[in-house]
mmCIF file of the N, C-alpha and C atoms, coordinates in Angstrom:
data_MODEL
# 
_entry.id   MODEL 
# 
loop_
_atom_site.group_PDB 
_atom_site.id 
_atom_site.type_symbol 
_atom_site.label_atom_id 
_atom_site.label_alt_id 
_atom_site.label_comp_id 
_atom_site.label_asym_id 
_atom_site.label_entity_id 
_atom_site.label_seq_id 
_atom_site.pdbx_PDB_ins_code 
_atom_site.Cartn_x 
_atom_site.Cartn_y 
_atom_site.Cartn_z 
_atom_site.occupancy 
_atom_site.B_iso_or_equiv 
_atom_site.pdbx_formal_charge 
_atom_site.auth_seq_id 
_atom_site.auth_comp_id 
_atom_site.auth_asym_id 
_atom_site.auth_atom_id 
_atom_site.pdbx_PDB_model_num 
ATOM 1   N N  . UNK A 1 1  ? 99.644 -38.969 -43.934 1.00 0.00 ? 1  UNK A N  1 
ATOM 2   C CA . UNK A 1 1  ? 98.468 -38.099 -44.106 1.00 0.00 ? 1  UNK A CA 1 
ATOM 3   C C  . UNK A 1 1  ? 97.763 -37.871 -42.766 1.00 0.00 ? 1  UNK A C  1 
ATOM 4   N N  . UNK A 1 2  ? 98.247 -37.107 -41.892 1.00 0.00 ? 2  UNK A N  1 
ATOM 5   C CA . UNK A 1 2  ? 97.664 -36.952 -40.476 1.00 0.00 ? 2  UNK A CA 1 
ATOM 6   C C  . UNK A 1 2  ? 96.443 -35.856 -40.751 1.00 0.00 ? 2  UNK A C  1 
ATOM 7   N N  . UNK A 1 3  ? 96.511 -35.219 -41.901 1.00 0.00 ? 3  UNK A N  1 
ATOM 8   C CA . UNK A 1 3  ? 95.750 -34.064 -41.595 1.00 0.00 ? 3  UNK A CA 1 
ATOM 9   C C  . UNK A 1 3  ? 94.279 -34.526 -41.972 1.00 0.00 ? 3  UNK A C  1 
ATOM 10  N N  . UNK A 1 4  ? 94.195 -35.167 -42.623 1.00 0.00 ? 4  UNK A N  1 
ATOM 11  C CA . UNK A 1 4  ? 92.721 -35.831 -42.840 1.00 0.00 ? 4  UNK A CA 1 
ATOM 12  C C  . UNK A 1 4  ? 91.917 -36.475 -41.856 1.00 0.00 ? 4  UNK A C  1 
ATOM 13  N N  . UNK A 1 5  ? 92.527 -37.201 -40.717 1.00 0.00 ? 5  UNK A N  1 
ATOM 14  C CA . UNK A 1 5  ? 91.996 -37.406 -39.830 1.00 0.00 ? 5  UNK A CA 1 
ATOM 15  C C  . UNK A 1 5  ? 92.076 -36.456 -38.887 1.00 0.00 ? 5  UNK A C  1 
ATOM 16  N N  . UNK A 1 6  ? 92.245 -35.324 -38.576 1.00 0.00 ? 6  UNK A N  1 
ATOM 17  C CA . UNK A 1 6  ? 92.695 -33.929 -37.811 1.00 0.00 ? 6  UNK A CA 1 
ATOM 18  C C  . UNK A 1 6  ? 91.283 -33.499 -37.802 1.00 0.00 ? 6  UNK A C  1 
ATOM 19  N N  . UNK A 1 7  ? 90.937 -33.221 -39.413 1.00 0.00 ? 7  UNK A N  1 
ATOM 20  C CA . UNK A 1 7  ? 90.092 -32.625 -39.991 1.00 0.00 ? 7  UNK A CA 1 
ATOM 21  C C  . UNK A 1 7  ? 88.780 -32.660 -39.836 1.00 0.00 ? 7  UNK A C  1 
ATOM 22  N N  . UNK A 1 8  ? 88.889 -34.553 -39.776 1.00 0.00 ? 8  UNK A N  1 
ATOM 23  C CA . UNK A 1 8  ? 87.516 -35.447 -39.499 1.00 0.00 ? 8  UNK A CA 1 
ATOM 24  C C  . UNK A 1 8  ? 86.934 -34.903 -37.968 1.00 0.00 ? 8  UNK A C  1 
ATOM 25  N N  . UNK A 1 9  ? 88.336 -35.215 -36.832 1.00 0.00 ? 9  UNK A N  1 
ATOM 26  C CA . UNK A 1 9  ? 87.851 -35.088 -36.073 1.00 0.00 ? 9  UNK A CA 1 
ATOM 27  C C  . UNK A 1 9  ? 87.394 -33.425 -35.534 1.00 0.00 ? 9  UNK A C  1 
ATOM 28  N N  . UNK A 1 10 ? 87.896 -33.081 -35.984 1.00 0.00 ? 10 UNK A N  1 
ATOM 29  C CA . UNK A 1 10 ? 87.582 -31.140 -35.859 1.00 0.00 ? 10 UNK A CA 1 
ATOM 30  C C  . UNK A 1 10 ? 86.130 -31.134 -36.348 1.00 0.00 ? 10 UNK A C  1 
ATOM 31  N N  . UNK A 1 11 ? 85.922 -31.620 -37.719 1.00 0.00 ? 11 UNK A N  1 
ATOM 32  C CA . UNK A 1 11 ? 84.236 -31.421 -38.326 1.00 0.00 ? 11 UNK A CA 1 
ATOM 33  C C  . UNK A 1 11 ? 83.523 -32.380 -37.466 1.00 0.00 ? 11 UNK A C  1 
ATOM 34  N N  . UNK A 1 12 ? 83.578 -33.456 -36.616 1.00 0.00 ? 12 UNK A N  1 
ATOM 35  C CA . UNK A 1 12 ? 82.987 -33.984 -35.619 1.00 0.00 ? 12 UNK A CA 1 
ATOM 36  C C  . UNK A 1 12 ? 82.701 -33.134 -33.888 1.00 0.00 ? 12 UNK A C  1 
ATOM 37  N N  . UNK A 1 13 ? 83.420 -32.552 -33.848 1.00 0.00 ? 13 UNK A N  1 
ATOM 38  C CA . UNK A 1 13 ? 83.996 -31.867 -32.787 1.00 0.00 ? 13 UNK A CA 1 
ATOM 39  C C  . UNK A 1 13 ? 82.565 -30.255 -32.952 1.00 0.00 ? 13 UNK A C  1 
ATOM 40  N N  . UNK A 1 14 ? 82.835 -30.031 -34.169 1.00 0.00 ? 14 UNK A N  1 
ATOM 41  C CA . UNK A 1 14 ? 82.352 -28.480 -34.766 1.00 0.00 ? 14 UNK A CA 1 
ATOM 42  C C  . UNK A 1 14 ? 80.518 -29.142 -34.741 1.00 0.00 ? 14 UNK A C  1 
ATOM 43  N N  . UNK A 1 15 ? 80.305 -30.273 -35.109 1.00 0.00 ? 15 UNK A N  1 
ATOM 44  C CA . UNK A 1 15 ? 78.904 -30.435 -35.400 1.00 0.00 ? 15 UNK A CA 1 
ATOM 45  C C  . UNK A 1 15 ? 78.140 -31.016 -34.124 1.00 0.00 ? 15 UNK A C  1 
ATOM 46  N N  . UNK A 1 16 ? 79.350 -31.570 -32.993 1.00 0.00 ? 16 UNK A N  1 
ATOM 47  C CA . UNK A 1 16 ? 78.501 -32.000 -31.700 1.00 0.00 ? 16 UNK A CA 1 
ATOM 48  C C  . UNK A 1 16 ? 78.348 -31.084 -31.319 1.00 0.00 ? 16 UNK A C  1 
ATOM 49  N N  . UNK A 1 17 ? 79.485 -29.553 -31.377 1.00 0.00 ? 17 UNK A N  1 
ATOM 50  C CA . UNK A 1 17 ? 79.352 -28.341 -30.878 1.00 0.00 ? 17 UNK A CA 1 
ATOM 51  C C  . UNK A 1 17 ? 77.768 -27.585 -31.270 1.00 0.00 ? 17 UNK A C  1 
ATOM 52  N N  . UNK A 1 18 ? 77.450 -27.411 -32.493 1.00 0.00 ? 18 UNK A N  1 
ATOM 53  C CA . UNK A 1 18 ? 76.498 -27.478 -33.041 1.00 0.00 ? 18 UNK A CA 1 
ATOM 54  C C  . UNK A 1 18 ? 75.076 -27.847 -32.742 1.00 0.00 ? 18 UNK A C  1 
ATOM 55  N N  . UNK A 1 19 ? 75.271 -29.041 -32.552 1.00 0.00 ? 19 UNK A N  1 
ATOM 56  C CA . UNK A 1 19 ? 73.852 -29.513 -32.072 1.00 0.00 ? 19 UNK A CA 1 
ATOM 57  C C  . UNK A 1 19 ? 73.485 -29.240 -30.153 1.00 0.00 ? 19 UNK A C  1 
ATOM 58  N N  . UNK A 1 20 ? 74.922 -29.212 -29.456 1.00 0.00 ? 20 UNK A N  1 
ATOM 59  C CA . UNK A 1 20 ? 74.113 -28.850 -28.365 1.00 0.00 ? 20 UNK A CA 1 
ATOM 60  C C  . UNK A 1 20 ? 74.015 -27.027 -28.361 1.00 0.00 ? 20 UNK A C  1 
ATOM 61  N N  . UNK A 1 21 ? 75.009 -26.828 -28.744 1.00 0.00 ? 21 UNK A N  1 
ATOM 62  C CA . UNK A 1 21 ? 74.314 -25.041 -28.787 1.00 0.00 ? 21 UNK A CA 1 
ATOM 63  C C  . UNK A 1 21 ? 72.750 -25.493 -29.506 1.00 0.00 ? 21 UNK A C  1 
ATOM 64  N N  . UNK A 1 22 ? 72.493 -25.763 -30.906 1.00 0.00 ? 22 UNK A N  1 
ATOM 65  C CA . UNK A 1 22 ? 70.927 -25.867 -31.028 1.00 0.00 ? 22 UNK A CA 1 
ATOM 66  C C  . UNK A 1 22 ? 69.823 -25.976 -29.729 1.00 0.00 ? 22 UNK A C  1 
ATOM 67  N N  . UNK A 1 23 ? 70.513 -27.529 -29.445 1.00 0.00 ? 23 UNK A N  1 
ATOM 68  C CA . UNK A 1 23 ? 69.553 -28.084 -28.657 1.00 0.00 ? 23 UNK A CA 1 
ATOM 69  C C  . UNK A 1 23 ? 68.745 -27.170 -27.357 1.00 0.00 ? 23 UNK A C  1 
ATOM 70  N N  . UNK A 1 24 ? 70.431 -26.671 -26.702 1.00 0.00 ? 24 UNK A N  1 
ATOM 71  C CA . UNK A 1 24 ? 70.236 -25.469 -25.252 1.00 0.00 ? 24 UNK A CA 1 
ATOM 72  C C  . UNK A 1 24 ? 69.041 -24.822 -26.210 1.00 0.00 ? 24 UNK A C  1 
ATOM 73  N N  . UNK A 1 25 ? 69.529 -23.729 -27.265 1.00 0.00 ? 25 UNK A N  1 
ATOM 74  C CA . UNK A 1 25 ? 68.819 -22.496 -28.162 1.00 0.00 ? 25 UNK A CA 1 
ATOM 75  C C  . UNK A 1 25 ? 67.169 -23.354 -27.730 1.00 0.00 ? 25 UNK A C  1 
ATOM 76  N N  . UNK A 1 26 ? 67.062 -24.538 -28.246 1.00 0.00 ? 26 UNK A N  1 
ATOM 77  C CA . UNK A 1 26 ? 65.386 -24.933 -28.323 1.00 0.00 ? 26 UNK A CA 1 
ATOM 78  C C  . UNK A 1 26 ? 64.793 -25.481 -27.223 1.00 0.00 ? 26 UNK A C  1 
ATOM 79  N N  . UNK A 1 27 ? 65.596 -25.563 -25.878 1.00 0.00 ? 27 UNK A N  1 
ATOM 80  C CA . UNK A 1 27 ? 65.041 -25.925 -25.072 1.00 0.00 ? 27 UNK A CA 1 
ATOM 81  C C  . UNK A 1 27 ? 64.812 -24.737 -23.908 1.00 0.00 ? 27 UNK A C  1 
ATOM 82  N N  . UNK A 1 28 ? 65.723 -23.664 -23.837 1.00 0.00 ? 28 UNK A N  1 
ATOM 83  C CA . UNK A 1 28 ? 65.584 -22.382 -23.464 1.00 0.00 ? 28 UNK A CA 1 
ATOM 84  C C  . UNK A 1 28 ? 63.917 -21.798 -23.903 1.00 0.00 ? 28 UNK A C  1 
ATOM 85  N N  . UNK A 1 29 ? 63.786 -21.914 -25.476 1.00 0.00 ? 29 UNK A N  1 
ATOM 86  C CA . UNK A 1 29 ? 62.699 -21.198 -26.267 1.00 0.00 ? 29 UNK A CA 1 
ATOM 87  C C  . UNK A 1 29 ? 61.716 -21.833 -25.544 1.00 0.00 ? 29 UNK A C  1 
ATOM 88  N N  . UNK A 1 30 ? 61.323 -23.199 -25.487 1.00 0.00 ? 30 UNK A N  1 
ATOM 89  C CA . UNK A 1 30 ? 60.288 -24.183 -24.703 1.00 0.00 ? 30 UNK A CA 1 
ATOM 90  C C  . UNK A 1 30 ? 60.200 -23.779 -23.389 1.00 0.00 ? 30 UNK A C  1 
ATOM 91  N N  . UNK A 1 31 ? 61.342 -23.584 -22.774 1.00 0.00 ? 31 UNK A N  1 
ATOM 92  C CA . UNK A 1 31 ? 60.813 -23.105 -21.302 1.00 0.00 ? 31 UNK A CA 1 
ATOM 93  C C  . UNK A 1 31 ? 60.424 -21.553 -21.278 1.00 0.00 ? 31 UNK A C  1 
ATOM 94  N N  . UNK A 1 32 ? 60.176 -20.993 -22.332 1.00 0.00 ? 32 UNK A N  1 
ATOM 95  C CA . UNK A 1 32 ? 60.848 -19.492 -22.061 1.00 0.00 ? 32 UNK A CA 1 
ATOM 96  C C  . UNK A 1 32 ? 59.186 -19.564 -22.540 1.00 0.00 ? 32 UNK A C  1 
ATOM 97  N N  . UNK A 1 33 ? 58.915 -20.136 -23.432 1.00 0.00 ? 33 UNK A N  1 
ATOM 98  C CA . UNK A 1 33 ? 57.739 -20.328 -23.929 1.00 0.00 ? 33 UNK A CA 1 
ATOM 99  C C  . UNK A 1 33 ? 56.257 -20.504 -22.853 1.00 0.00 ? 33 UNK A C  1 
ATOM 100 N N  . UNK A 1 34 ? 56.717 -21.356 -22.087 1.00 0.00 ? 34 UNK A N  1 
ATOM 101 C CA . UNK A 1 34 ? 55.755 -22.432 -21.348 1.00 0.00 ? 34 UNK A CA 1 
ATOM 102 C C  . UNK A 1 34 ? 55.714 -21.252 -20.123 1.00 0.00 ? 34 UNK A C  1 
ATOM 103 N N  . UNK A 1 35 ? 56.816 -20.480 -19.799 1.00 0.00 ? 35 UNK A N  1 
ATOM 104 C CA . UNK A 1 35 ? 57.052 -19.714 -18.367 1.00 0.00 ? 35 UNK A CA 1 
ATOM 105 C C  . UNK A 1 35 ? 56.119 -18.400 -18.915 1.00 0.00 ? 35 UNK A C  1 
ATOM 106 N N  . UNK A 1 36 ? 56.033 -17.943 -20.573 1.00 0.00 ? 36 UNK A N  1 
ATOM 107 C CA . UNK A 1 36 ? 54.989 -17.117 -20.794 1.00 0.00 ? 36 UNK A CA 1 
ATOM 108 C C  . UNK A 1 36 ? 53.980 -17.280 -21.020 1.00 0.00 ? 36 UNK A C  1 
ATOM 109 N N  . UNK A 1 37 ? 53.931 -18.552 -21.372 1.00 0.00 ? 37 UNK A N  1 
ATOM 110 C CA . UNK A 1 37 ? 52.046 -18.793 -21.116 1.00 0.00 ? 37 UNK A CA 1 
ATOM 111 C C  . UNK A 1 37 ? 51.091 -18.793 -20.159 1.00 0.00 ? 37 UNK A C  1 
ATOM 112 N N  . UNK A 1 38 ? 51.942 -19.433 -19.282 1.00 0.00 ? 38 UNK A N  1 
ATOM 113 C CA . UNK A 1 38 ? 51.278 -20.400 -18.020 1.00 0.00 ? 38 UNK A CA 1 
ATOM 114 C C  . UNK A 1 38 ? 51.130 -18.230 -17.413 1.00 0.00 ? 38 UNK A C  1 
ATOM 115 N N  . UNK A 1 39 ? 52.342 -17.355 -17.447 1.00 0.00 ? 39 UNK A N  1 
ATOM 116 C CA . UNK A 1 39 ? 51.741 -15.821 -17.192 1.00 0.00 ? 39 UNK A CA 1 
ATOM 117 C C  . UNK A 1 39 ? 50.423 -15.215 -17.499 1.00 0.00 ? 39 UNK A C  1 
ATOM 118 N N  . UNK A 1 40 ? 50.666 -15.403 -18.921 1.00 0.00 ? 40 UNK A N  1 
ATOM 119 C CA . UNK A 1 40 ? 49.547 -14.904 -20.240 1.00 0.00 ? 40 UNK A CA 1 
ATOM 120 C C  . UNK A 1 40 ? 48.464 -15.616 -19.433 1.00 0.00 ? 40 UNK A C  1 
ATOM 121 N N  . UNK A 1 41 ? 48.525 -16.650 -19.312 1.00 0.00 ? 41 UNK A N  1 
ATOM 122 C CA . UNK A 1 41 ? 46.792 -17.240 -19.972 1.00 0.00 ? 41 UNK A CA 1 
ATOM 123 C C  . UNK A 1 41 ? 45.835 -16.879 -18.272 1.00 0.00 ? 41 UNK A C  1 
ATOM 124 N N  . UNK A 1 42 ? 46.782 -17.255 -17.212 1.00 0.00 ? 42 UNK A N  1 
ATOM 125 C CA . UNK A 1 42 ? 45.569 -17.267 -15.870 1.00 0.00 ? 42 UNK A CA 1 
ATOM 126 C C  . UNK A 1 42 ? 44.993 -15.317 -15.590 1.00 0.00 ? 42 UNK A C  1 
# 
């Protein structure tokens, strides 16, 4: 049964993929955020 562990590691593979695309996505927004305020507010 090789394919079950194939599988595991692919859905491990797919969800670390996952969380750092998130992570970049929310840390981009925070700077993207902070670089329009600090514009906006002075």
């Amino acid at each position: 049964m090789p394919t079950a562990p194939q599988r595991f590691a692919i859905s491990l593979l797919g969800q670390s993929a996952l969380q750092r695309a998130g992570g970049a996505i929310v840390v981009v927004a925070l700077l993207w955020l902070a670089i329009h305020w600090a514009i906006l507010l002075p």
